[in-house]
N, C-alpha and C positions, 0 to 999 in steps of 0.2 A: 504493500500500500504506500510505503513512503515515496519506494523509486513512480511509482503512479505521479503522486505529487507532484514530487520533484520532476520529474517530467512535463507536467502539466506548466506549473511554474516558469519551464526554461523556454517552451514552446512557445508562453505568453510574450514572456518578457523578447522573445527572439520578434513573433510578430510586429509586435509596438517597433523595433528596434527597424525593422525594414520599412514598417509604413512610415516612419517619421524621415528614410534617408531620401535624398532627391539625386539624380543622376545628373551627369554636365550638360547630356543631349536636353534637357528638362530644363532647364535652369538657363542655357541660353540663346539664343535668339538667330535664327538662321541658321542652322547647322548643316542643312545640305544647300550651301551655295558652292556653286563650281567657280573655282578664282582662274581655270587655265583657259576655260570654252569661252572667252569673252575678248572681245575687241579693243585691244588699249589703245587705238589713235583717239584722242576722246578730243575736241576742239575747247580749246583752254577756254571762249569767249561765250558766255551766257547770248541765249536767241530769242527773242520774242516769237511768244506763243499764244492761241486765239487762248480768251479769260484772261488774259493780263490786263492792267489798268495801267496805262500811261499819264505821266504829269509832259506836256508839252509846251514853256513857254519860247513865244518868238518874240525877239525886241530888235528895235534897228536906229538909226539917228531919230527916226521919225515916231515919239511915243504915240501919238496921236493915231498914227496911220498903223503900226506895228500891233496897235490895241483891238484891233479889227480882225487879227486873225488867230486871239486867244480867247479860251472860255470867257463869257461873261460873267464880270465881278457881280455884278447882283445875282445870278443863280448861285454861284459858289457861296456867296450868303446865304441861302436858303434851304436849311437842316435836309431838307430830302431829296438834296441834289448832290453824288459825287462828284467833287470837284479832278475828273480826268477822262480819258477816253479809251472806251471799252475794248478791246480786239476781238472783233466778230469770229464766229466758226469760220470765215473766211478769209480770218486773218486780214481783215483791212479794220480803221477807223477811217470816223469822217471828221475833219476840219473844218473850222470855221471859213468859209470861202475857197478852201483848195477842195473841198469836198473829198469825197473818199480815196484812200491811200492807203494802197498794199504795205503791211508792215512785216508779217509771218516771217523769221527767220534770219532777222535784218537784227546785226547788235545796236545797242544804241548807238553809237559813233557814226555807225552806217547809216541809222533812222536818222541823224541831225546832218548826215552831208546830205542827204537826198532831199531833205524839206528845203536848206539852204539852196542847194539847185534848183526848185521847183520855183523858189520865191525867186530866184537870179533871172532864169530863162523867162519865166512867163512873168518878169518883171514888175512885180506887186511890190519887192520892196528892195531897199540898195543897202548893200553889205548888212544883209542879217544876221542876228546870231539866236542861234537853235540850241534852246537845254531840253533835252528828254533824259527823265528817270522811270525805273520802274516802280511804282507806289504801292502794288501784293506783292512783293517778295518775301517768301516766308523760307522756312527749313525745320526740319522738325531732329530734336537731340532726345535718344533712348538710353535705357541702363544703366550703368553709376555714375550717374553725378546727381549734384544735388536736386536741382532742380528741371527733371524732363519732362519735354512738351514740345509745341509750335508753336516759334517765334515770325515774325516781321520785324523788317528792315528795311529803311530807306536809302542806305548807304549805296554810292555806286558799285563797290567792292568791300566785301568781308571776307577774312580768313576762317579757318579753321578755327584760329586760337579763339579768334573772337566769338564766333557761334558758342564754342563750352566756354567760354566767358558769359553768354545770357546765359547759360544754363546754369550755372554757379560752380562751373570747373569739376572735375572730376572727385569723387569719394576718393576716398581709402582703400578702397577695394575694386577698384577700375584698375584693370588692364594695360599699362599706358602704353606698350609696345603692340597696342594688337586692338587700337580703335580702328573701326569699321566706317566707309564713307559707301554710302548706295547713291548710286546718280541715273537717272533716267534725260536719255537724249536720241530723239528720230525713234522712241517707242522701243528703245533697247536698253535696257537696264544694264551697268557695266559695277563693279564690288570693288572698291581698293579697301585694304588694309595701311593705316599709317601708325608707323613706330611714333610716337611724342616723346621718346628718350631719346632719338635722332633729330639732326639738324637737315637730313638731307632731303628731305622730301619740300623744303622751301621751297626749292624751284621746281617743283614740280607743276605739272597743272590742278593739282589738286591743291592745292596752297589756300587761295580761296574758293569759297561756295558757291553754290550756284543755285537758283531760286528750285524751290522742291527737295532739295539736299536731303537724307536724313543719317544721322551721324548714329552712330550706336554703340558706347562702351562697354564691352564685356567685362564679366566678372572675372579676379582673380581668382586663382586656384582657390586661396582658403574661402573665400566667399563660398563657392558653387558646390567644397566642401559639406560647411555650415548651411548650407540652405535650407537642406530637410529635415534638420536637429530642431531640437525643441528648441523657442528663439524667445519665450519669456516665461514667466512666474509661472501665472495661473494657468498655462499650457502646462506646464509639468506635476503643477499640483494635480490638474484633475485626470492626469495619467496613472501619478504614483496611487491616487487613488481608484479609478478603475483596476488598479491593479491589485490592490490590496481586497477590493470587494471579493473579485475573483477567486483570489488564492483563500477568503475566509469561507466563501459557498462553498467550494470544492474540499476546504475542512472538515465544516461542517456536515458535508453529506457521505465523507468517508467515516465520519467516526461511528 
């Protein structure tokens, strides 16, 4: 009867002991990604894509006349109006007077030489000057650090460091040789891995982000360890107890 117990006991305490581990596949995030089946020429330069929102200002010697072919400041006043310009499924906006303009694929640079020719050739304004930003640029940062989510940014360029900068930088138990960057471009999704104990991936193109980015830091070994262990108090009180009830029924109905 004892080895019974004593058996019963070991087999309990063995269950609890497996339901509470957690495996590394379990714990983190993309595990079957292929890093070799993917296309590295990746183009360093961020491309407008239809759902993008455009800030467009044109100005020239001529306020007066240069004001006629930017939003209207009274709408932009008016709470239910975004102040920028939508890119259609078709990849075009429309401007005030140049009317609609293909943008789809065009970096900003390229969107501000092409308005400034547009304004040159068909002669509406003399030596203009073209600011476009992208005003939804977001990225979304996973896994250890402090604070993950999806962020926006108005910045022309952000780095890497910056992005886990809104996040609130890495835990304690982030990975820091083996952050994960996902980038989708032309509907193909490409994986880098970047060591953050190295310097050399600065010049890489991955350096900075690109709108849609999502960053992902794994856990270090002890973490993914730890993750399926009892992780506070009253978890392990009300185990040591389930398990005490157990071992007292199975007493009591042996004696």
């Amino acid at each position: 009867m004892n080895l019974t117990k004593s058996s019963f006991i070991f087999f309990t305490f063995f269950l609890l002991f497996l339901s509470s581990c957690s495996s590394k596949k379990q714990v983190i995030y993309f595990n079957d990604i292929n890093f070799e089946n993917q296309d590295k020429n990746i183009i360093s330069l961020g491309k407008i894509q239809p759902n993008d929102i455009l800030s467009i200002i044109i100005s020239s010697s001529s306020t007066e006349l240069s004001a006629m072919y930017n939003l209207n400041q009274d709408q932009n006043q008016n709470s239910s109006f975004f102040p920028g310009y939508l890119v259609n499924l078709e990849g075009k906006i429309t401007l005030p007077i140049l009317g609609k303009i293909t943008v789809k694929d065009l970096t900003m640079a390229q969107l501000e030489e092409l308005l400034v020719k547009i304004l040159i050739e068909g002669k509406h304004l003399s030596e203009p000057i073209v600011t476009a930003r992208l005003m939804n640029a977001k990225f979304t940062v996973l896994g250890e650090v402090s604070k993950p989510g999806t962020y926006t940014y108005s910045e022309q360029n952000i780095s890497v460091l910056q992005a886990l900068g809104y996040a609130g930088d890495l835990t304690i138990n982030g990975k820091r040789e083996n952050v994960l960057l996902i980038r989708e471009e032309n509907n193909a999704k490409t994986y880098i891995t970047i060591d953050m104990t190295s310097k050399q991936w600065f010049g890489s193109p991955y350096y900075y982000i690109k709108p849609n980015d999502v960053i992902y830091v794994n856990p270090n070994g002890p973490k993914v360890k730890t993750a399926g262990y009892i992780g506070n108090l009253g978890t392990f009180i009300s185990i040591v107890s389930l398990s005490l009830s157990m071992i007292l029924t199975v007493f009591l109905f042996t004696q």
